[in-house]
N, C-alpha and C positions, 0 to 999 in steps of 0.2 A: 523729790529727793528727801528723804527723813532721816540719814543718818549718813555715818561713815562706811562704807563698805573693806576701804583700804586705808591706813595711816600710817606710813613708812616714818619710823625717826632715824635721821644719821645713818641710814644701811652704807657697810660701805662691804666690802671684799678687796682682799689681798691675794693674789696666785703665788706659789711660791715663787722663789726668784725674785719677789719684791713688785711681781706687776699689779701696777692700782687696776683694779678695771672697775668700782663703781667707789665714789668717792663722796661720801656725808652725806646721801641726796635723801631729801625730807618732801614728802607729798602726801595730799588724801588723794578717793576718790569717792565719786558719792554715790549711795545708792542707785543702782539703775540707770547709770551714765554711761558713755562710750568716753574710753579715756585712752586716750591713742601718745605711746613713747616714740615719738620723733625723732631720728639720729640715723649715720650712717652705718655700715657693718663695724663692728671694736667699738662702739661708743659706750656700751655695758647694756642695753637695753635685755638680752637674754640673761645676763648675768643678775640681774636686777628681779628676771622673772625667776628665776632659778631661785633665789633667796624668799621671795614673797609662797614659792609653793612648795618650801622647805628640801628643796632637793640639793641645795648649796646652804651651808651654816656661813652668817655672816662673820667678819670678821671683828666687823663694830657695830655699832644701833641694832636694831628690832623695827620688829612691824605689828603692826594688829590686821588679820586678815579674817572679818566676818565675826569681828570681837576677840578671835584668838592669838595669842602672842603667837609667833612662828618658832621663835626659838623653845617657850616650855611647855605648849599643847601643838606641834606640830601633826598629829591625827587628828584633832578636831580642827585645825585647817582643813586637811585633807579632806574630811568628810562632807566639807562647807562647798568648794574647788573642782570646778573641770582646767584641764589643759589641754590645747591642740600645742604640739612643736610644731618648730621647723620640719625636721627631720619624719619623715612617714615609719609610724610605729605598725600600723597592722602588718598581720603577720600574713606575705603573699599567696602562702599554700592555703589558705581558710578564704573561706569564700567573705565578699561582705558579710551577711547575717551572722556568721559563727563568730566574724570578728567582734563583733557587739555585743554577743553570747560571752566571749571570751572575758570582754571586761567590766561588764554584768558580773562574771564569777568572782571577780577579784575586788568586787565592791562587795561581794556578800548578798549580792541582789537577787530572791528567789526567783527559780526559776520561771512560773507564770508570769510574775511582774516585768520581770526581763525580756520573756516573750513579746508583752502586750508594747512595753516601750521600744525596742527594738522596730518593733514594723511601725511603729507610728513615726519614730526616727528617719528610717530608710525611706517613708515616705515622704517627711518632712524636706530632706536634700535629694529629694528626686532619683533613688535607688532600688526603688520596690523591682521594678524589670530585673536589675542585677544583682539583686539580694543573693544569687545561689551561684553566682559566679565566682570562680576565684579572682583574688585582689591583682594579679600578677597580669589579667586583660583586662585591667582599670586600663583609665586616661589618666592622667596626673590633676585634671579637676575633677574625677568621680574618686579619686585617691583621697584629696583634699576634703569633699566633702564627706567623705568616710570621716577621714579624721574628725571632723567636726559633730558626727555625730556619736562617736565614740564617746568622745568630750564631755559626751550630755547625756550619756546613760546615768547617771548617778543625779542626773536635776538639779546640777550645782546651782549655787546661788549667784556666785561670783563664777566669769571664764574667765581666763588668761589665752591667748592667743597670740602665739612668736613668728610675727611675719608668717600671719596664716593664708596672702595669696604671691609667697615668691614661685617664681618663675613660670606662673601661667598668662596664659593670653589674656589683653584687656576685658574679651567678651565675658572667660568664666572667673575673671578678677569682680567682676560685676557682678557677678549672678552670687558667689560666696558673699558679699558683702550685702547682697538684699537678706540670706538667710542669718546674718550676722542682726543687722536693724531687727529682722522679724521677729529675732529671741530679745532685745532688747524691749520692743513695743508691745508682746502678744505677752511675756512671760515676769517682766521687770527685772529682766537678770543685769546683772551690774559684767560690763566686760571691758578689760584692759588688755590692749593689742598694742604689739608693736608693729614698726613698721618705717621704711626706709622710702614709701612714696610718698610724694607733697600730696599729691590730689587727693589720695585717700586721708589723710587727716584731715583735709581742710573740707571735705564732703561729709567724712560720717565722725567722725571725733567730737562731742562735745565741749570736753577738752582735751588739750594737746601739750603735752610736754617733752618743752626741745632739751636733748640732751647729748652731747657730746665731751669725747675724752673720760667718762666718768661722772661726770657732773651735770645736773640741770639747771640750763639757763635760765629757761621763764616757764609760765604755765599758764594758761590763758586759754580760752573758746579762740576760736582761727579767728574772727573777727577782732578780739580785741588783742592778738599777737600782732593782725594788719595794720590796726589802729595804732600803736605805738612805731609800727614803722614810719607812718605819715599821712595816712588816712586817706582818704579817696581823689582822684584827680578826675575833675573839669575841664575838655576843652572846648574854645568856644572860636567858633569864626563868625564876625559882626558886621555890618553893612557902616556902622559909624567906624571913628577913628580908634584905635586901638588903646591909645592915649588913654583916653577917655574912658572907654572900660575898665583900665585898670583901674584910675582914680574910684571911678564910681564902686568898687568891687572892695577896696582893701578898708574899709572900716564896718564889713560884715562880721558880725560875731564867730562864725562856723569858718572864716576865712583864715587859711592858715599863709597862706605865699600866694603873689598873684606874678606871674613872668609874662610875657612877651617872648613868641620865640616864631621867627619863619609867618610873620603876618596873624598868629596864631594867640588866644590868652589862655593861660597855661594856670587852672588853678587847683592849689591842694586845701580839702578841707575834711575836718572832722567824721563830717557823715555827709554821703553824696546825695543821695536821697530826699531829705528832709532839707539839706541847703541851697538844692534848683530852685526852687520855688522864689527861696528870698533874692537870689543872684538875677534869674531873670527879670523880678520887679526890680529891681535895684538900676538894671541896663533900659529897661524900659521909662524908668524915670528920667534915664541921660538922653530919650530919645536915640537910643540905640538898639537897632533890630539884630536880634540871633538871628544868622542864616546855616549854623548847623552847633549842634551841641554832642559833647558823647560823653562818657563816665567811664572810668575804668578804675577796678579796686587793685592794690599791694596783693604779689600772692606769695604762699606759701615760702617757695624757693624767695622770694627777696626778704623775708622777716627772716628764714634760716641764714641766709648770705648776713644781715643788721648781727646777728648774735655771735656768727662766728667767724664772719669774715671771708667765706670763701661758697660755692655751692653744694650743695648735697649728691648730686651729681658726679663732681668728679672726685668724691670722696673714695677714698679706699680701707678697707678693713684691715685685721690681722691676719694674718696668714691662714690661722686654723680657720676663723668665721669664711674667709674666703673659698675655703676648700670642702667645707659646710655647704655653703650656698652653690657651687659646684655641683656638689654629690648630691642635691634637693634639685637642683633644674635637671641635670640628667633624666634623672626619675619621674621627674614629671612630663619630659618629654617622651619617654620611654614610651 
């Protein structure tokens, strides 16, 4: 990481009628990072994107996106910037290839150059078979991965990506997001995604920022989001008396709470990993034998539940994002 890729100060936006939808929120991200916007539908995460790739004027703060303010060089953004939406832009009468011919054109991208990237694209998400099909016998994951490499005709530096695998199956939720890492690792591109799933932040996010109502709560790698929830739990069933492993147990450093529960020692610490080692010396000094141990870390959905109180799950958006996400799963089902 060598530098700042994104540096949001105070962006906020107002809709008319007075609705906040992003409120003072201040972040970087760093060069060549996966930095994944955590929230449910309405929490401003598109709204957020929309101002960072000038297509929404804020109503307060700025940003720097690839060095350039948003608000007074908003074309040399643009020139720095891919974005996939939500919403599927190619145009269904064009086959794939035309479609990436098409915005080749509107980048000003000659047309050999745009040739030679184009097939190297289609090859890239697996479209060269369907390159001369029209978009309209897509699947809604050869759609998606259209979009994605539309995205990347212009070799941005920075992507933006808005909930780039709603409403498809876990299999080609998977397969999008290995070609998402591969543009990170093979090319050093810096990409900021949102996203409404836990798993996928806490799998490919470097960092992650939770964000709801408006505002971001925290900001953190998923590990040290779990870490501040309470860190990893130990449990331990012992041949000695139970008593006596707790004793033995609560003046480890790495020891955060040691319980008792159901015959069971029940313990939270720092880092699970690196604290076995001391905990079982520690029992084995009380002449007490482990007859079974396990480790389980905080996930996602419980550091989201610590910050806001409720699950991400049974969150509901606004009306419009809902009707949005709607008319995007249709289409991908289509």
């Amino acid at each position: 990481m060598s530098g700042e890729a994104i540096k949001a100060t105070g962006l906020t936006k107002v809709y008319p009628g007075g609705v906040l939808a992003v409120d003072h929120v201040s972040f970087t991200v760093n060069e060549g990072e996966v930095f994944a916007l955590l929230g449910p539908n309405g929490a401003g995460k598109s709204t957020t994107i929309g101002m960072l790739t000038t297509t929404l004027k804020p109503t307060d703060g700025t940003a720097l996106v690839g060095g350039h303010d948003i608000i007074r060089e908003p074309e040399k953004v643009r020139r720095v910037i891919g974005v996939v939406l939500q919403e599927y832009t190619a145009d269904e009468d064009l086959t794939g290839y035309d479609n990436i011919m098409l915005m080749a054109s509107l980048y000003g991208i000659p047309k050999q150059v745009a040739k030679d990237r184009a097939l190297e694209l289609l090859e890239m998400v697996g479209l060269s078979s369907a390159k001369d099909r029209k978009v309209e016998t897509y699947s809604g994951g050869m759609r998606r991965r259209l979009e994605l490499a539309m995205g990347l005709i212009n070799r941005p530096r920075i992507l933006f990506l808005d909930e780039p695998t709603l409403g498809l199956d876990v299999q080609t939720r998977a397969a999008i997001w290995d070609y998402i890492i591969k543009l990170k690792q093979e090319y050093g591109m810096t990409i900021l995604v949102t996203t409404h799933y836990l798993e996928e932040a806490d799998m490919y996010g470097d960092r992650v920022a939770i964000i709801d109502h408006g505002k971001i709560l925290d900001i953190g790698s998923p590990d040290e989001l779990k870490n501040k929830v309470g860190g990893d739990m130990i449990t331990l069933e012992t041949s000695g008396l139970v008593d006596g492993a707790q004793n033995a147990l609560k003046s480890l450093n790495q020891v955060r709470s040691v319980e008792l529960k159901d015959g069971k020692v029940i313990i939270k610490v720092s880092d699970g990993p690196s604290a076995i080692p001391s905990i079982v010396s520690a029992l084995q000094g009380q002449g007490i034998t482990i007859l079974r141990l396990s480790m389980s870390r905080p996930t996602m959905d419980e550091v989201y539940i610590s910050y806001t109180g409720r699950s991400l799950r049974d969150e509901s958006g606004s009306s419009e994002e809902a009707f949005v996400m709607r008319r995007t799963i249709r289409r991908a089902r289509a």
